[in-house]
PLY file of the C-alpha trace (Angstrom):
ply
format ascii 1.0
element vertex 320
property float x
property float y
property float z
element edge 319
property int vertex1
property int vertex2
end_header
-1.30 19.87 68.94
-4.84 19.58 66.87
-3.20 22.52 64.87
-0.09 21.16 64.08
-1.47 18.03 62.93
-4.14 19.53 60.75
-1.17 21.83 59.34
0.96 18.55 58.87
-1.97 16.89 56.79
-2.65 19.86 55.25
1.14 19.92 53.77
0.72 16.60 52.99
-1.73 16.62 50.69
-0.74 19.87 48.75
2.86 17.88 48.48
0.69 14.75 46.82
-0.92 17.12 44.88
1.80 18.50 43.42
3.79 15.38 43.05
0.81 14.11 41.00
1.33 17.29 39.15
4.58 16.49 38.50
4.08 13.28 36.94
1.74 14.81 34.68
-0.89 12.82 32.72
-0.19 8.90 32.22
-0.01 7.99 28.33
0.98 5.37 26.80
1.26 5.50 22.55
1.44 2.53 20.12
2.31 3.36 16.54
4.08 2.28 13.92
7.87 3.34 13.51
8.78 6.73 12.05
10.93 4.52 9.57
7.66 3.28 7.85
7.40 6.35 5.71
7.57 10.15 5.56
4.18 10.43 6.63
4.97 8.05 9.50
7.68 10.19 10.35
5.77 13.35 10.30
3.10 11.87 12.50
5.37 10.30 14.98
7.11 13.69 15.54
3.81 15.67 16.06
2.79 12.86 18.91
5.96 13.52 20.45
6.01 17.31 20.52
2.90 17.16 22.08
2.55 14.98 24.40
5.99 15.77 26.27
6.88 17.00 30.16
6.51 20.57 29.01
2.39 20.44 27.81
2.16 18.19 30.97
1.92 14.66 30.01
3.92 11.25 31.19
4.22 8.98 27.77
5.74 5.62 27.10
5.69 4.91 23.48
6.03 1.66 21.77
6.64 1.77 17.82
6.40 -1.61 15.27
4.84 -2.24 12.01
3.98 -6.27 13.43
0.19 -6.06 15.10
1.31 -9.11 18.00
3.57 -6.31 19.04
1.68 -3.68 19.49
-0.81 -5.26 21.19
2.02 -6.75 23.79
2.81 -3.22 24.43
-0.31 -1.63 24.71
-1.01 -4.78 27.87
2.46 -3.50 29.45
0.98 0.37 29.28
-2.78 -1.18 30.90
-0.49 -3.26 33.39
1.34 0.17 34.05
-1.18 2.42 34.61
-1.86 4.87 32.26
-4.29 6.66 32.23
-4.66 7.15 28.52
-4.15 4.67 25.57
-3.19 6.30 22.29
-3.43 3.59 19.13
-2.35 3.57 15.99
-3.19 0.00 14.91
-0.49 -1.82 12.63
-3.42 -4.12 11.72
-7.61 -4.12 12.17
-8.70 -7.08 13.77
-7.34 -8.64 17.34
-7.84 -5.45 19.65
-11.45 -6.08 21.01
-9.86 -8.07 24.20
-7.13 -5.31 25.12
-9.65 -2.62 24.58
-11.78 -4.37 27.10
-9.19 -4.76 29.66
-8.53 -0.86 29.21
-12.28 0.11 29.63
-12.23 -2.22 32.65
-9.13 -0.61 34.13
-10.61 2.97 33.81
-8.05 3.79 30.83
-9.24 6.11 28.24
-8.49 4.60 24.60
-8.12 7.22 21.45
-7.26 5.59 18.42
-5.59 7.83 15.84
-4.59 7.49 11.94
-6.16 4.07 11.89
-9.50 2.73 12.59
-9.74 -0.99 14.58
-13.08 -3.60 14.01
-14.87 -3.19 17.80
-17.82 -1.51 18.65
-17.42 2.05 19.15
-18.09 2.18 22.85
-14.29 0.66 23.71
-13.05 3.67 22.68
-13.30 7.54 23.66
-13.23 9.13 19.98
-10.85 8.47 16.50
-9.28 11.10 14.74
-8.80 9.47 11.94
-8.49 9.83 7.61
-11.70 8.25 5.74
-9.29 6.03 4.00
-12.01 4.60 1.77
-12.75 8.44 0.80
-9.00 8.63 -0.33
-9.12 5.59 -2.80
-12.39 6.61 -3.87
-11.16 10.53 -4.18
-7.83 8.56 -6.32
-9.84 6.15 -8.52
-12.41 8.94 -9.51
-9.47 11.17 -10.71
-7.90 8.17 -12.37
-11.22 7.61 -14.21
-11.55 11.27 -14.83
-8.22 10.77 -17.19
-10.67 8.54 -19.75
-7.55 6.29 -20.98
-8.31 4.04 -23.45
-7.87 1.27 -21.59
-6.23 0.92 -17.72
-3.48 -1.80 -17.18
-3.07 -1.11 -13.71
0.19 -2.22 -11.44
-1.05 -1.82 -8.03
1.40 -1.37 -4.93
0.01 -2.32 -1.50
0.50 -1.31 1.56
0.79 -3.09 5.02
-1.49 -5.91 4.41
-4.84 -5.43 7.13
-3.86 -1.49 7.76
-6.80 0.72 7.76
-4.60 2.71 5.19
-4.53 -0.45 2.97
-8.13 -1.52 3.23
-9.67 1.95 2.01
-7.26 2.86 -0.82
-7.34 -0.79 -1.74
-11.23 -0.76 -2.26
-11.99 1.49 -4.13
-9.69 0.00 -7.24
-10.45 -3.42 -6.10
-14.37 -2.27 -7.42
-12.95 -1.18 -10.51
-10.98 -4.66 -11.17
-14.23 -6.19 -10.81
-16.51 -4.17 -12.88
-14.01 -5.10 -15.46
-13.30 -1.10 -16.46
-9.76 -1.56 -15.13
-7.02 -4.60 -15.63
-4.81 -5.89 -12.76
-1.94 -6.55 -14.01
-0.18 -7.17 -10.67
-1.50 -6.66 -7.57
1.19 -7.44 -4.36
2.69 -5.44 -1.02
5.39 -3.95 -0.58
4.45 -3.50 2.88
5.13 0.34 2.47
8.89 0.11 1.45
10.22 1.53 -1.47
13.28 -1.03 -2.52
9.99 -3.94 -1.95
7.80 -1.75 -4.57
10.59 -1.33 -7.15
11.48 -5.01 -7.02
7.35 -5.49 -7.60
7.58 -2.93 -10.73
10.95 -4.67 -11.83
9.02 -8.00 -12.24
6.33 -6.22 -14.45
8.47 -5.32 -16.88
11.21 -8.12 -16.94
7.70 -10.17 -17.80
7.17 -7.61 -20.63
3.51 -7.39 -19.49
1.68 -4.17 -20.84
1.00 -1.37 -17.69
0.03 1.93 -18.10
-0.79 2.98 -14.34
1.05 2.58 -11.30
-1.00 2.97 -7.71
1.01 2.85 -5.15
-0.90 3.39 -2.11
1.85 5.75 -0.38
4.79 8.18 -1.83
7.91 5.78 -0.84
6.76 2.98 -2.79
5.51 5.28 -5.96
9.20 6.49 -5.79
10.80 2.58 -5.78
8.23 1.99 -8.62
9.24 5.20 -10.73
13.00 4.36 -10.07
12.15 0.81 -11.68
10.41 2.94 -14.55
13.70 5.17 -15.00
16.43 1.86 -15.03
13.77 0.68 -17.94
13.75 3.91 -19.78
9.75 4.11 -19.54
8.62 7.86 -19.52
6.05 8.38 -16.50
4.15 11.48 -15.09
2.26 14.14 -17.58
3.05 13.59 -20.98
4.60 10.15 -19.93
3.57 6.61 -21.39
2.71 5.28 -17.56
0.39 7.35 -14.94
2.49 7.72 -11.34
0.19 7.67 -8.48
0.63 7.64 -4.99
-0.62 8.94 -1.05
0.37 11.10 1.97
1.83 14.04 0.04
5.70 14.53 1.31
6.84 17.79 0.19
9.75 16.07 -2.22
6.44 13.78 -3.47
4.59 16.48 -4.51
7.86 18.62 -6.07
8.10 15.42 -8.38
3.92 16.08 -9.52
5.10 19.69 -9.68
7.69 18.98 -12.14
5.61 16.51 -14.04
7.33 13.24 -13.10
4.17 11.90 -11.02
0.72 12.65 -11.78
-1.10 12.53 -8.42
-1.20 12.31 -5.08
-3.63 11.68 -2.06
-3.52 13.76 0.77
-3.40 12.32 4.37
-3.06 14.11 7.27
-0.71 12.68 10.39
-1.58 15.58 12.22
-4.18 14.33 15.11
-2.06 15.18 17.99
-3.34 18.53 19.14
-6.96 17.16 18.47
-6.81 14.00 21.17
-4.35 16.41 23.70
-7.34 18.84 23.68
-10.12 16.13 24.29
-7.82 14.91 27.17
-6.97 18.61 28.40
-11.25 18.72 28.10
-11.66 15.48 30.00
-9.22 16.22 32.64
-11.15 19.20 33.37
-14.55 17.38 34.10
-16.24 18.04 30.48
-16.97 16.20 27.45
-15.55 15.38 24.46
-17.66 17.38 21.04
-18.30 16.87 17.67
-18.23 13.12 17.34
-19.93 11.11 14.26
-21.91 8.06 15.25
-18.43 5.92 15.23
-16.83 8.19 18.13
-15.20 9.57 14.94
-13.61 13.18 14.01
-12.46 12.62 10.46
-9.68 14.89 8.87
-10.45 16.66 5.70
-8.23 15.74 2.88
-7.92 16.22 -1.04
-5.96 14.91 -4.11
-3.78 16.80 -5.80
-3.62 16.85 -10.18
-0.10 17.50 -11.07
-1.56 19.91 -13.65
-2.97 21.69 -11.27
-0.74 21.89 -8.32
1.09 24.58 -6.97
3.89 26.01 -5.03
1.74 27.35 -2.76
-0.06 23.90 -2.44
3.57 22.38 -1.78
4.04 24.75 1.16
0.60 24.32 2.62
-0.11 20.65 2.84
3.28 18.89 2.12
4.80 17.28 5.08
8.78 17.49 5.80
11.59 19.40 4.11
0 1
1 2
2 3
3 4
4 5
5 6
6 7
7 8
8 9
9 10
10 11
11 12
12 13
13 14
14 15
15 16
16 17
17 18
18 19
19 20
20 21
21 22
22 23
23 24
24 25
25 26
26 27
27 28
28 29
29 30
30 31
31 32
32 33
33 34
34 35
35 36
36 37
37 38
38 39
39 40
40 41
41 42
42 43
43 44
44 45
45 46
46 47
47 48
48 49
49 50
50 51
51 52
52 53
53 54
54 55
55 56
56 57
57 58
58 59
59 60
60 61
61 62
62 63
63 64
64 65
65 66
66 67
67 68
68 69
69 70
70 71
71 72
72 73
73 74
74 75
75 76
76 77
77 78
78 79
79 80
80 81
81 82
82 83
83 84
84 85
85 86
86 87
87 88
88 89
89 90
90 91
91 92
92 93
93 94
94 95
95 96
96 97
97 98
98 99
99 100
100 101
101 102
102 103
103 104
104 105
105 106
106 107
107 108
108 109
109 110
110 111
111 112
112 113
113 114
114 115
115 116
116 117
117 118
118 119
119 120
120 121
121 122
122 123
123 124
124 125
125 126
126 127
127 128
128 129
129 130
130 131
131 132
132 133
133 134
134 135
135 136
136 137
137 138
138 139
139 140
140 141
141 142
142 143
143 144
144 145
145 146
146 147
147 148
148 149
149 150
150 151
151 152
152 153
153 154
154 155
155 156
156 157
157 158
158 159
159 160
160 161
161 162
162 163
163 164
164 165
165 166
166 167
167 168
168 169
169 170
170 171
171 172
172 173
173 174
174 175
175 176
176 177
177 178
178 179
179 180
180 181
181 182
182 183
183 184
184 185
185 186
186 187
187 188
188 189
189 190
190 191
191 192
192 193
193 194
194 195
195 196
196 197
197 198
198 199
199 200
200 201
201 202
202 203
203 204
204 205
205 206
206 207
207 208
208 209
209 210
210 211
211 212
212 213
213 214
214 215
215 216
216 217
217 218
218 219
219 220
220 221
221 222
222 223
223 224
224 225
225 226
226 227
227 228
228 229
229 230
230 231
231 232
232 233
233 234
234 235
235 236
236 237
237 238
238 239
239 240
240 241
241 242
242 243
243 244
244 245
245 246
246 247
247 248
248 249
249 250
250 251
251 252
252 253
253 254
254 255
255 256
256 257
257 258
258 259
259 260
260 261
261 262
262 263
263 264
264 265
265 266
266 267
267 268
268 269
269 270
270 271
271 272
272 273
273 274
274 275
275 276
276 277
277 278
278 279
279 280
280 281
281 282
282 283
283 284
284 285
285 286
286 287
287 288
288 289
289 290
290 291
291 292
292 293
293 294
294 295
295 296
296 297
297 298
298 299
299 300
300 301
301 302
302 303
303 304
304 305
305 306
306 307
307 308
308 309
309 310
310 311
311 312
312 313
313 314
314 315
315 316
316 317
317 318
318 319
């Protein structure tokens, strides 16, 4: 009888065992929706490839540009158990007291894309762009061009993004050492029909502009179709410098054929680097190469459209 019961328990557990097996690992992911942009899409497609049923995992996934939202969802995943939190934040700010309540639940947190304001010990490790790197990397190669004077029309993104805080900066420095002129400076909140209307209102005012930043490729392409309806030449050669980020494949074709002049790399391709700390965690180790912020920062570029190539195109572009 001792026997049978042992075997019985015995079954038992390899049955919860398995069945935990089964469910795979708990995630939930809060990003912003694939809609946002072509990098957006790009980087909501790797997350999803990756962490699926077949590499093991259990994900919810919540996706909105509005940072209330996100941070409802990302309570529902801590009230449902996860046992990993995966953030990109739509906004900076407002995420200490959710981080909290995941540390105190024993859920993992990874931010990705995006960095959030809270002390790095709320948070396993950020694989993230040094978005103050790309504007910096952008305005350097804008001063590089030595125009005689910079009447700049700059496109913002979502207003509080990590995205728009570090390619905002580094002009913003410029605007105040007085080498550069804002001639507008507004957000389109990433959308390219919100940029062109922006660009539109430039030159229906008939106020001089000679650059365009647009801090991502969708709202550089609403500003150059405002450009085109106007019959203002752009791009190499052109009377107004196109600039913009995240380097779409049909974004970088238009630098290729001379329509833009540059644009800032950014990589939405952190998936495989948080499901191999988990994969590392899960097996009782510890999570590498870290910077003092629990960072692992991507390595990016900006590409000339003088300089780029078809090769270039086929290496870093993202989509079709």
């Amino acid at each position: 009888m001792k026997k049978l019961l042992a075997l019985v328990l015995a079954l038992a557990m390899m049955l919860a065992a398995s069945a935990a097996l089964a469910d795979g690992i708990k995630v939930g992911i809060v990003n912003n929706p694939p809609s946002e942009s072509g990098y957006r899409e790009a980087n909501v497609k790797n997350f999803e490839e990756v962490f699926s049923a077949e590499n093991g995992y259990e994900t919810k996934t919540a996706y909105t540009l509005k940072n209330d939202e996100q941070l409802n969802a990302a309570r529902q995943f801590i009230t449902d158990g996860v046992d990993y939190l995966l953030i990109s934040a739509a906004e900076t700010t407002g995420w200490e007291a959710v981080l909290k309540d995941a540390q105190e639940q024993g859920i993992g947190v990874f931010l990705f894309d995006r960095m959030i304001d809270c002390d790095p010990s709320l948070y396993l490790a950020a694989v993230v762009s040094d978005m103050a790197q790309e504007g910096e990397t952008a305005v350097n190669w804008l001063l590089s061009l030595e125009l005689p004077e910079y009447n700049v029309i700059h496109i913002q993104g979502a207003m509080g993004s990590d995205a728009q805080l570090g390619r905002t900066g580094a002009l913003d420095a410029q605007f105040e050492s007085g080498k550069m002129n804002k001639v507008i400076q507004q957000t389109a909140t990433w959308d390219e029909a919100e940029a062109k209307k922006i660009v539109e209102s430039v030159i229906n005012a008939k106020t001089p502009f000679n650059v365009i930043y647009a801090e991502n490729d969708g709202m550089a392409k609403g500003a150059v179709a405002a450009l085109d309806d106007a019959g203002i030449t752009h791009g190499v050669n052109g009377d107004v410098v196109v600039m913009g980020f995240d380097c779409n494949k049909w974004a970088l074709r238009e630098l290729l054929a001379g329509n833009w002049n540059y644009d800032g790399q950014c990589s939405p391709f952190q998936a495989d680097v948080i499901d191999q700390m988990i994969k590392t965690l899960q097996a009782g180790g510890q999570i590498e190469g870290l910077n003092e912020k629990n960072q692992i920062i991507s390595v990016e570029k900006g590409f000339d459209a003088r300089e780029l190539t078809e090769d270039d195109i086929a290496k870093y572009g993202l989509g079709e």
